[in-house]
N, CA, C and O atoms as a GROMACS GRO file, in nm:
protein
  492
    1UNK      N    1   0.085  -0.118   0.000
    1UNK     CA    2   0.000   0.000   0.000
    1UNK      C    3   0.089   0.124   0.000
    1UNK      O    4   0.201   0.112   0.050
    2UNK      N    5   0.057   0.223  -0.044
    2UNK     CA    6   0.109   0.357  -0.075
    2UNK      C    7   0.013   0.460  -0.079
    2UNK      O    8  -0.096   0.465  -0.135
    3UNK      N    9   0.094   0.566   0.014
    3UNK     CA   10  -0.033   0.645   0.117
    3UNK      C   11  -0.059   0.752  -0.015
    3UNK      O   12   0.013   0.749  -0.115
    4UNK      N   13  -0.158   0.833  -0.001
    4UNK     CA   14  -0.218   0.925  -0.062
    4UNK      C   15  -0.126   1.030  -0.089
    4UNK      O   16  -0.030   1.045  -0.013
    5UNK      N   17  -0.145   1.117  -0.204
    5UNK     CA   18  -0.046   1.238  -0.246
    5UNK      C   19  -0.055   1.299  -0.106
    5UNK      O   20   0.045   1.313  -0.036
    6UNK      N   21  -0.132   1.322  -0.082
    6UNK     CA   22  -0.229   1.457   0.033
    6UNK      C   23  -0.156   1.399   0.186
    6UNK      O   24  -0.120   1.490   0.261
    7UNK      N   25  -0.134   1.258   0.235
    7UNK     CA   26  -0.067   1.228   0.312
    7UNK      C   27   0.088   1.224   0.299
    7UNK      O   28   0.164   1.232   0.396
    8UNK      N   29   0.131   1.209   0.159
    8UNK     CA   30   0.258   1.177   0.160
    8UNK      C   31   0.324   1.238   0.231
    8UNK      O   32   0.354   1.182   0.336
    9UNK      N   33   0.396   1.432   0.195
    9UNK     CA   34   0.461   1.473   0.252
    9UNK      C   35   0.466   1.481   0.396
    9UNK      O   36   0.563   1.443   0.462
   10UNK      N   37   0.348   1.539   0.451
   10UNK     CA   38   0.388   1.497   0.609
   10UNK      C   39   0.401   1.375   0.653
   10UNK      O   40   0.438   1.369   0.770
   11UNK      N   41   0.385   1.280   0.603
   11UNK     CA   42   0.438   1.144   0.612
   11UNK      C   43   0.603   1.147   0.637
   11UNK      O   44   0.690   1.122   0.720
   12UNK      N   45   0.580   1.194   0.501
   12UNK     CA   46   0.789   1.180   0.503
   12UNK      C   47   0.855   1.311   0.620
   12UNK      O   48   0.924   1.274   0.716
   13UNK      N   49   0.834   1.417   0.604
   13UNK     CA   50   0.868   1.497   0.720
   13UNK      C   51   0.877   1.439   0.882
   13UNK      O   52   0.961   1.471   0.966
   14UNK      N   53   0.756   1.335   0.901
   14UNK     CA   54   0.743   1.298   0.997
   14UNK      C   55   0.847   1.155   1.046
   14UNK      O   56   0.885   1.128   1.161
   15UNK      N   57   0.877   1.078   0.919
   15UNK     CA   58   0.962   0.997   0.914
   15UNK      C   59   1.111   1.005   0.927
   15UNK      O   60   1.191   0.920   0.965
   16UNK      N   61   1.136   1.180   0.869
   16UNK     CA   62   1.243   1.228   0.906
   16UNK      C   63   1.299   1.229   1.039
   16UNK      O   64   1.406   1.181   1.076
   17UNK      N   65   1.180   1.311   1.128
   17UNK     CA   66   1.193   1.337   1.220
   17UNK      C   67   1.226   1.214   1.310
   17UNK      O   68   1.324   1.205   1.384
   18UNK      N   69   1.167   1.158   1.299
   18UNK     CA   70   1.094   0.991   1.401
   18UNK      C   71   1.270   0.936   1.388
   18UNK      O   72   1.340   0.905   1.485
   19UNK      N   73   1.316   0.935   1.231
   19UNK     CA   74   1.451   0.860   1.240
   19UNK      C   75   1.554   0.935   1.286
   19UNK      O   76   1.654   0.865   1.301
   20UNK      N   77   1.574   1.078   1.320
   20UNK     CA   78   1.658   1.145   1.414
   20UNK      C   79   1.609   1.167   1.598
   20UNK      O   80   1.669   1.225   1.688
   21UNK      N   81   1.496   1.103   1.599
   21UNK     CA   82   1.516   1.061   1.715
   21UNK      C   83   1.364   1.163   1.809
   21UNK      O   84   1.299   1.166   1.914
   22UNK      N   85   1.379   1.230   1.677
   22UNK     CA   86   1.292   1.341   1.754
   22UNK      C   87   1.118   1.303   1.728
   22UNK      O   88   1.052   1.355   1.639
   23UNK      N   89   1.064   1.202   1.828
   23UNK     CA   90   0.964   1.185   1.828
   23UNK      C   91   0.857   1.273   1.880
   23UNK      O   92   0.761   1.274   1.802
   24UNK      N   93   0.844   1.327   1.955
   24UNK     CA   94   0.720   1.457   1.940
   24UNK      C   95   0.699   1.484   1.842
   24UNK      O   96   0.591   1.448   1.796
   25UNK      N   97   0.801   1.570   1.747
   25UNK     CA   98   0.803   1.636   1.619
   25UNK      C   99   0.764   1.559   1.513
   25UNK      O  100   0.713   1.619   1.418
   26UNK      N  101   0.780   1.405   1.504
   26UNK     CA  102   0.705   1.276   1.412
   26UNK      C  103   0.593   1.274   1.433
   26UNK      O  104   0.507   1.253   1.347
   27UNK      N  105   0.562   1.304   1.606
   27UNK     CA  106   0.352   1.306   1.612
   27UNK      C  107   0.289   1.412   1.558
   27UNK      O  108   0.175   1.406   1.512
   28UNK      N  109   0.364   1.520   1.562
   28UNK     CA  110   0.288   1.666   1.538
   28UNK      C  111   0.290   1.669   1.351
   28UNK      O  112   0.198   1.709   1.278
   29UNK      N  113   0.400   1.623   1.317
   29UNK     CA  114   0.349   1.574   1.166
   29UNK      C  115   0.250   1.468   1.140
   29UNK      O  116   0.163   1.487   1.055
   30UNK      N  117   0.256   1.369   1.199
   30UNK     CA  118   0.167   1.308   1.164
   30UNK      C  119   0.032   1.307   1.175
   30UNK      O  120  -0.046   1.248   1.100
   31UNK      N  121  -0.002   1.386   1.290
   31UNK     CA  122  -0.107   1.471   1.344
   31UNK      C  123  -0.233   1.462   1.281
   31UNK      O  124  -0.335   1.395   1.300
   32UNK      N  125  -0.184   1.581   1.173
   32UNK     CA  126  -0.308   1.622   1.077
   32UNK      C  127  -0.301   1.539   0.962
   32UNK      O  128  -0.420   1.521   0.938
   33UNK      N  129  -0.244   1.483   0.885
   33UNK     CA  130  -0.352   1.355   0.773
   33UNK      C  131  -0.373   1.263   0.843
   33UNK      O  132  -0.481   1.213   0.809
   34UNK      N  133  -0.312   1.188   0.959
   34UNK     CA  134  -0.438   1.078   1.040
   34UNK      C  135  -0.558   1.175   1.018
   34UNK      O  136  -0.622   1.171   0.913
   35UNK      N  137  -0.586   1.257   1.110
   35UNK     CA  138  -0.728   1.352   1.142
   35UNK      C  139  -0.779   1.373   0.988
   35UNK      O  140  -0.890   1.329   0.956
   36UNK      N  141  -0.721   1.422   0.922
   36UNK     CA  142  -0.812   1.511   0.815
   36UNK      C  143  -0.793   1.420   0.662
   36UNK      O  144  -0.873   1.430   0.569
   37UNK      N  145  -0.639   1.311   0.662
   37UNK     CA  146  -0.636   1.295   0.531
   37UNK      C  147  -0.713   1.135   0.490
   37UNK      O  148  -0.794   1.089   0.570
   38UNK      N  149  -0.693   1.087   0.412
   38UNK     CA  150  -0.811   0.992   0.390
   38UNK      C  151  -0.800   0.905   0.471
   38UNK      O  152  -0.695   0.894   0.534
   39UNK      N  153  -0.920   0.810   0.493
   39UNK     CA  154  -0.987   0.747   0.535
   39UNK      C  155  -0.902   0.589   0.539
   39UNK      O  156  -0.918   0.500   0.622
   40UNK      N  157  -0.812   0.591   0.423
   40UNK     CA  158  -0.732   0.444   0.409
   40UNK      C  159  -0.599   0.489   0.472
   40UNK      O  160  -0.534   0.393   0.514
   41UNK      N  161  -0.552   0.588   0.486
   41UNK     CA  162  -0.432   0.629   0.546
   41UNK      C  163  -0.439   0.620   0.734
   41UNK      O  164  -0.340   0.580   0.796
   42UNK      N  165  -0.530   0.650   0.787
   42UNK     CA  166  -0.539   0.692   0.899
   42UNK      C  167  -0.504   0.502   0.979
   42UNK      O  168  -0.453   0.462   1.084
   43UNK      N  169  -0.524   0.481   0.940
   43UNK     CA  170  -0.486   0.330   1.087
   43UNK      C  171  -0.341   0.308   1.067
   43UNK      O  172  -0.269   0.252   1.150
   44UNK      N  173  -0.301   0.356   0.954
   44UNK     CA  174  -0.151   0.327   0.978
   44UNK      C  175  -0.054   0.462   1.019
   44UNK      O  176   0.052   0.446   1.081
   45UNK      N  177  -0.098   0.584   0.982
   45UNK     CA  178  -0.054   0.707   1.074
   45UNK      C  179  -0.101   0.662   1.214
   45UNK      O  180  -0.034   0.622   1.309
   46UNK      N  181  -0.200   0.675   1.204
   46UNK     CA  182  -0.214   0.635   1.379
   46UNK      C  183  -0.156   0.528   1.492
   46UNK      O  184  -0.146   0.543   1.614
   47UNK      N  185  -0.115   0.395   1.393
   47UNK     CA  186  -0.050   0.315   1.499
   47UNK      C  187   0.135   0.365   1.493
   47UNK      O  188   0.222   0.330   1.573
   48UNK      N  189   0.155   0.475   1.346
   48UNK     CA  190   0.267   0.577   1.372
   48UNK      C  191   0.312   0.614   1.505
   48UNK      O  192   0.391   0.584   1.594
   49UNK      N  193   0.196   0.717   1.466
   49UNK     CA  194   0.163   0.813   1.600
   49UNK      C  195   0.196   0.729   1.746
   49UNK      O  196   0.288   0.751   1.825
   50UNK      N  197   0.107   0.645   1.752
   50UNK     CA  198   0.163   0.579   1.903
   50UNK      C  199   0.277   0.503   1.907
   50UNK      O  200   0.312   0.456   2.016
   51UNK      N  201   0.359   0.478   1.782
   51UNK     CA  202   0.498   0.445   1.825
   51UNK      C  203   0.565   0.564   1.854
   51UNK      O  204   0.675   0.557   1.910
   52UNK      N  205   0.519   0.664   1.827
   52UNK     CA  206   0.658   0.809   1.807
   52UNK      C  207   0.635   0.824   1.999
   52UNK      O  208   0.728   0.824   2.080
   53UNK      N  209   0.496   0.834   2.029
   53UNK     CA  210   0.460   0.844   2.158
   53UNK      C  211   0.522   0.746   2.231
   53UNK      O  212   0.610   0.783   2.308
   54UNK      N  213   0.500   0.642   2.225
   54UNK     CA  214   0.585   0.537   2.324
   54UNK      C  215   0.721   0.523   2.359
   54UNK      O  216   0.784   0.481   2.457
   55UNK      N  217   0.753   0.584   2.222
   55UNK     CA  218   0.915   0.568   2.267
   55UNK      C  219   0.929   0.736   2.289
   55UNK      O  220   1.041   0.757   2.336
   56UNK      N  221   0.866   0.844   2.274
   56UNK     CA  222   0.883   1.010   2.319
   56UNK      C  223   0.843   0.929   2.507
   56UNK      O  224   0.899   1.001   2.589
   57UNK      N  225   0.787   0.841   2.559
   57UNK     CA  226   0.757   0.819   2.663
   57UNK      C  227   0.850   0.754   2.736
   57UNK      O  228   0.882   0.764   2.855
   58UNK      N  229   0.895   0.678   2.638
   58UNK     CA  230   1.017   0.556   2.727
   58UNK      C  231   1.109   0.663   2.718
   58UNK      O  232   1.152   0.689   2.830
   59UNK      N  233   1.168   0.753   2.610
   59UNK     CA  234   1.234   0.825   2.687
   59UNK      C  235   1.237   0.914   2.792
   59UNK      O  236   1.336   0.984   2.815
   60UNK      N  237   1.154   0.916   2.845
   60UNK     CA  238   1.133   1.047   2.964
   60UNK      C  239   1.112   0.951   3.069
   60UNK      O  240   1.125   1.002   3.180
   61UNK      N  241   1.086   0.840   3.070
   61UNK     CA  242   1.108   0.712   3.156
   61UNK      C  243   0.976   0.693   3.232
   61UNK      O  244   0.959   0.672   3.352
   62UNK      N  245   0.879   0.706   3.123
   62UNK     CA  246   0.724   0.671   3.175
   62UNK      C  247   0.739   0.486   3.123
   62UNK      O  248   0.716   0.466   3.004
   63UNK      N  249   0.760   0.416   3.171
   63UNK     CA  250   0.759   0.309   3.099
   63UNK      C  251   0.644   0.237   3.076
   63UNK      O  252   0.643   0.149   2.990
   64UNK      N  253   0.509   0.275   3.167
   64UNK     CA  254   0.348   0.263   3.203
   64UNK      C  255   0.257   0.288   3.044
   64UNK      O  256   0.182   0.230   2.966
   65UNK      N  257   0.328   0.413   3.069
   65UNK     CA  258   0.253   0.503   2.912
   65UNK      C  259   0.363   0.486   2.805
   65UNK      O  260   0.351   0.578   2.725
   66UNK      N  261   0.467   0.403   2.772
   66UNK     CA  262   0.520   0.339   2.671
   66UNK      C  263   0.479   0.234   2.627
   66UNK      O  264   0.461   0.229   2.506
   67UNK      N  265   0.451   0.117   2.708
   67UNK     CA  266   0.361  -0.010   2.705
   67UNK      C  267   0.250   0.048   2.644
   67UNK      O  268   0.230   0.041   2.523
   68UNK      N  269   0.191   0.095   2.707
   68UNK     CA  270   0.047   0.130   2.650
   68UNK      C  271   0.002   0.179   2.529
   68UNK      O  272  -0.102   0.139   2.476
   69UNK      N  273   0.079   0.272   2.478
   69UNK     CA  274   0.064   0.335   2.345
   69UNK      C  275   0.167   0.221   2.273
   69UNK      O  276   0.166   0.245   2.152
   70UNK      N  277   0.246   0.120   2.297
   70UNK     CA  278   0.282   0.064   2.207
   70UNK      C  279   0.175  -0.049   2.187
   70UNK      O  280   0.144  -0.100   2.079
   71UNK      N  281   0.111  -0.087   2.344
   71UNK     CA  282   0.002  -0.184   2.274
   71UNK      C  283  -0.074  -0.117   2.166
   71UNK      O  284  -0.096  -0.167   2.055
   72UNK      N  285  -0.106  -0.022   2.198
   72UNK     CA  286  -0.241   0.052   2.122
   72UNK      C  287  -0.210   0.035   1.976
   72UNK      O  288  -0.288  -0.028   1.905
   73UNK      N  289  -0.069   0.105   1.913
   73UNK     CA  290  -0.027   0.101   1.779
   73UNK      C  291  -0.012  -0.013   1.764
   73UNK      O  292  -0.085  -0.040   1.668
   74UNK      N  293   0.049  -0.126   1.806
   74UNK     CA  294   0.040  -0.236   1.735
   74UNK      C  295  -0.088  -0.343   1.702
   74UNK      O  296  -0.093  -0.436   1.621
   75UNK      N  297  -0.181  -0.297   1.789
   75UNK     CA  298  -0.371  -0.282   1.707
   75UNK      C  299  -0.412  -0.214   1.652
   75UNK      O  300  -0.529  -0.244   1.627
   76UNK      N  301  -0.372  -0.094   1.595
   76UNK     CA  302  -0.427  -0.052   1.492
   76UNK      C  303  -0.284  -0.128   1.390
   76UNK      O  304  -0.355  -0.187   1.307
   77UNK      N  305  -0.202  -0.147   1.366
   77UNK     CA  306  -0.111  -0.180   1.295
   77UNK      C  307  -0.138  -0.275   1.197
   77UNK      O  308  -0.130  -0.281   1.074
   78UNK      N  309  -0.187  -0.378   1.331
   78UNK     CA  310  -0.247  -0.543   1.280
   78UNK      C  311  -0.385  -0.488   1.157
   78UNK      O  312  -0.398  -0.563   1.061
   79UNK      N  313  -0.448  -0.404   1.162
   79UNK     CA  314  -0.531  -0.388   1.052
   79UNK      C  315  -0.515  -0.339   0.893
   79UNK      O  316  -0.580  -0.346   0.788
   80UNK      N  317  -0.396  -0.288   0.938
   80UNK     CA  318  -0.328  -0.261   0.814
   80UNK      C  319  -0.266  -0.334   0.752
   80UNK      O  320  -0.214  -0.425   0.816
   81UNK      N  321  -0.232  -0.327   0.551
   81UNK     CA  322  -0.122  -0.438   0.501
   81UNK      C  323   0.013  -0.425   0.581
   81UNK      O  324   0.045  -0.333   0.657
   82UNK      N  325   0.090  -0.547   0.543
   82UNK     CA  326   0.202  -0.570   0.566
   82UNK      C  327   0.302  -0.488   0.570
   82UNK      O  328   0.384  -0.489   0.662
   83UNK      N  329   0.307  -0.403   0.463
   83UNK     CA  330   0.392  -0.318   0.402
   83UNK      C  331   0.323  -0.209   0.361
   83UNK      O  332   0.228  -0.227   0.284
   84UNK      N  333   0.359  -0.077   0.404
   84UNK     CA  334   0.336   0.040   0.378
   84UNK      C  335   0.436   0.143   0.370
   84UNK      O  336   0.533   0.176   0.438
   85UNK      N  337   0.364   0.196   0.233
   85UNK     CA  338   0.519   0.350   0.202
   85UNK      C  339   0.609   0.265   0.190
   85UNK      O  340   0.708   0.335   0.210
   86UNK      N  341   0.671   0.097   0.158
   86UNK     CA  342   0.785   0.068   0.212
   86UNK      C  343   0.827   0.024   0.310
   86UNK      O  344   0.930  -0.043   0.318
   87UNK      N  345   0.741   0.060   0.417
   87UNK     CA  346   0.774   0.048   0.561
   87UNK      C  347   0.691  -0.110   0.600
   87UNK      O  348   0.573  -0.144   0.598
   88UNK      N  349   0.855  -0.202   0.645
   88UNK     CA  350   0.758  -0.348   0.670
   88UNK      C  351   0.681  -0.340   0.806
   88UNK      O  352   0.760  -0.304   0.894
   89UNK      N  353   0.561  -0.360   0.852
   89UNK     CA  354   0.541  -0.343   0.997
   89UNK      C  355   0.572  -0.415   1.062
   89UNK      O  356   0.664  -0.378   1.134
   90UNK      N  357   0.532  -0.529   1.080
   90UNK     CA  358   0.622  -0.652   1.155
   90UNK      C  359   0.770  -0.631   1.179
   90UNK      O  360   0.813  -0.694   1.275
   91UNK      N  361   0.818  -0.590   1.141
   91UNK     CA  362   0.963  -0.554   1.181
   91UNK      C  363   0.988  -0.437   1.254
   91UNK      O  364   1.070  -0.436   1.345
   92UNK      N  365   0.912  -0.319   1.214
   92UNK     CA  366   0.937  -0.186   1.255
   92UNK      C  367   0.886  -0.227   1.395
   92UNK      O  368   0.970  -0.214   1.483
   93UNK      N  369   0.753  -0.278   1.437
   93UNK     CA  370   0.721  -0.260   1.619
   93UNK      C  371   0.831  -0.378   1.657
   93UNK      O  372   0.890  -0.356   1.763
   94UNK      N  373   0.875  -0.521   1.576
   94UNK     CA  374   0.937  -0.583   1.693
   94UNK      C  375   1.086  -0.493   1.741
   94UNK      O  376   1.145  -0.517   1.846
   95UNK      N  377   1.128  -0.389   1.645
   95UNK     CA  378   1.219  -0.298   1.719
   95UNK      C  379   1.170  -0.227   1.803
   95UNK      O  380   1.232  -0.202   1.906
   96UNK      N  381   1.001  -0.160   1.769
   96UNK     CA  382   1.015  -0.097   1.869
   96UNK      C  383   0.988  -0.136   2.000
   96UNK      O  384   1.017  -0.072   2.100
   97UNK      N  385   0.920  -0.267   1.994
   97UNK     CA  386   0.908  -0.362   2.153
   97UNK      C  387   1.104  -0.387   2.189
   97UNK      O  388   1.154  -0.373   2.301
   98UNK      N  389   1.164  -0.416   2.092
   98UNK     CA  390   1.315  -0.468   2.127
   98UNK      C  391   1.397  -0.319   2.246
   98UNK      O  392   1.470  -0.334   2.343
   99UNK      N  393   1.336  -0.163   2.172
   99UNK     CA  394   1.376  -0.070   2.238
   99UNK      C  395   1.332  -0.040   2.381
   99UNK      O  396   1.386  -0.005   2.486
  100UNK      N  397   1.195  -0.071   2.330
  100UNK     CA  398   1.132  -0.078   2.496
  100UNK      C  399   1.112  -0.104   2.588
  100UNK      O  400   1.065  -0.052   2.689
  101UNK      N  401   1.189  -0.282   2.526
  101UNK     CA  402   1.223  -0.368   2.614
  101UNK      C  403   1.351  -0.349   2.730
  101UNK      O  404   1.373  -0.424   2.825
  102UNK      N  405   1.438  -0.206   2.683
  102UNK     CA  406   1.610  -0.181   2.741
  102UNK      C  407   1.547  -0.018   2.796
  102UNK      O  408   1.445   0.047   2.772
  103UNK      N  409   1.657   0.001   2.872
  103UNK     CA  410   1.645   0.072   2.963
  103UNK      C  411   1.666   0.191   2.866
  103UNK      O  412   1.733   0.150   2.772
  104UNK      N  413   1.632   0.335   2.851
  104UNK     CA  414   1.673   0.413   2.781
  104UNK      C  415   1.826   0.472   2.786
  104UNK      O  416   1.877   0.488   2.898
  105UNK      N  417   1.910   0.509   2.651
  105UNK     CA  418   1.963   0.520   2.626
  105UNK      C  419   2.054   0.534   2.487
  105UNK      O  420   2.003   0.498   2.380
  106UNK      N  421   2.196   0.589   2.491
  106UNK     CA  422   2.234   0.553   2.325
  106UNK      C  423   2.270   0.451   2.270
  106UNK      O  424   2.291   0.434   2.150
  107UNK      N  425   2.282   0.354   2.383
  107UNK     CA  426   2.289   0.231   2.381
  107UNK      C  427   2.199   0.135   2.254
  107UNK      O  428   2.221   0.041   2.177
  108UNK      N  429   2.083   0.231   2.292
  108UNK     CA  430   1.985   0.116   2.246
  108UNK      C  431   1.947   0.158   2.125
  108UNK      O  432   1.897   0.269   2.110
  109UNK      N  433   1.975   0.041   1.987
  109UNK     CA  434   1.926   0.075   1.841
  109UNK      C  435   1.776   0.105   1.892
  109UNK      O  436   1.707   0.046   1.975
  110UNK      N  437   1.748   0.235   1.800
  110UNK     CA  438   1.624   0.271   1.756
  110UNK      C  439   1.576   0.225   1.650
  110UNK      O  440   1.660   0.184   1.570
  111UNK      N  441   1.427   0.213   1.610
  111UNK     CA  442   1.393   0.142   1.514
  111UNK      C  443   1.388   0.291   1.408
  111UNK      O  444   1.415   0.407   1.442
  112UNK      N  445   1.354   0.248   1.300
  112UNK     CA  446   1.360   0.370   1.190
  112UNK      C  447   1.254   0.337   1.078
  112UNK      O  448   1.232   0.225   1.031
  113UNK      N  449   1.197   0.446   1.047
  113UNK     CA  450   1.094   0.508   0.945
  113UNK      C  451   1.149   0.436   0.797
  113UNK      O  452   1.096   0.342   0.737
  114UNK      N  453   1.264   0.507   0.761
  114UNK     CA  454   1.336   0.476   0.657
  114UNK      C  455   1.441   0.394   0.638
  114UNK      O  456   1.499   0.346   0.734
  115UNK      N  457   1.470   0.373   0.536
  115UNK     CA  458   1.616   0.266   0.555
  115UNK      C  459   1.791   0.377   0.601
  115UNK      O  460   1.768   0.496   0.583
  116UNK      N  461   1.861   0.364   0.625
  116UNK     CA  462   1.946   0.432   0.706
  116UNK      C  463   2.025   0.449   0.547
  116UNK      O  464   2.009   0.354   0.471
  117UNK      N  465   2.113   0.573   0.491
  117UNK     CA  466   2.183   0.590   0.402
  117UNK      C  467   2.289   0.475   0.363
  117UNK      O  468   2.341   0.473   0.251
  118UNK      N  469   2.315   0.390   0.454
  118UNK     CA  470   2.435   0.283   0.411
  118UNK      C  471   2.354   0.134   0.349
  118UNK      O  472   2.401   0.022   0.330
  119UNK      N  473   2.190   0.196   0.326
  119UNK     CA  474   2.118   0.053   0.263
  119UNK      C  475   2.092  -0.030   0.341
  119UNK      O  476   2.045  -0.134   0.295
  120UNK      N  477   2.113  -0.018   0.518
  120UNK     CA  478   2.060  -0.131   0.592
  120UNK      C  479   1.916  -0.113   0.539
  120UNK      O  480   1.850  -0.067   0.446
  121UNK      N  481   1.902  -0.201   0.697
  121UNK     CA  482   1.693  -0.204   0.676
  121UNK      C  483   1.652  -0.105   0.753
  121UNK      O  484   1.725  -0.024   0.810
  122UNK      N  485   1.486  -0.113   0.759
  122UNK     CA  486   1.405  -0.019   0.846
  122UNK      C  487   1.429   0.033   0.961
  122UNK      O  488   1.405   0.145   1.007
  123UNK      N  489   1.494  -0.090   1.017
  123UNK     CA  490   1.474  -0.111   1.189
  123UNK      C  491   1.640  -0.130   1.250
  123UNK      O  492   1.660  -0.147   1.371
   0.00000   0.00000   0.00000
């Protein structure tokens, strides 16, 4: 699946963000086309959205409200295809359960939006 013109760019802005680490700034893009852009886009911005939150949470060391918004996204996730924009899901949350699973830090690989410039993978 491949999201709508009208979702794309803040998609990718938000993916930017999400893979430098700066998750608030991935929710606040992603924000408005969950809310406003179509109707086939929104379950997979949204189980976005609660990964950027879970881990904006595990870092501030709510680990209560990291669990939680990661359960949440990975039910809306499960309703979506496999693969979106590119992005495999099954892989992208088991990083982000793998991050959430470790104590915060730089220690710990982050999962990622995009593939990293040297051609690894997603995550």
């Amino acid at each position: 699946m491949t999201l709508a013109p009208e979702s794309a760019a803040r998609f990718a802005a938000g993916a930017t963000a999400f893979d430098r680490g700066d998750f608030f700034r991935a929710h606040e893009e992603w924000e408005h086309p969950w809310r406003f852009g179509p109707p086939a886009d929104r379950p997979f911005l949204h189980s976005l959205i609660q990964a950027a939150v879970a881990l904006y949470q595990w870092n501030r060391g709510n680990q209560p409200a990291a669990e939680r918004m990661a359960r949440a996204g990975r039910g809306k996730a499960a309703g979506c295809p496999p693969v979106v924009n590119g992005l495999d899901l099954a892989r992208f949350w088991a990083a982000v359960d793998a991050a959430l699973a470790a104590p915060p830090g730089p220690h710990v690989p982050l999962p990622r939006i995009r593939p990293a410039g040297d051609g690894t993978s997603h995550v």
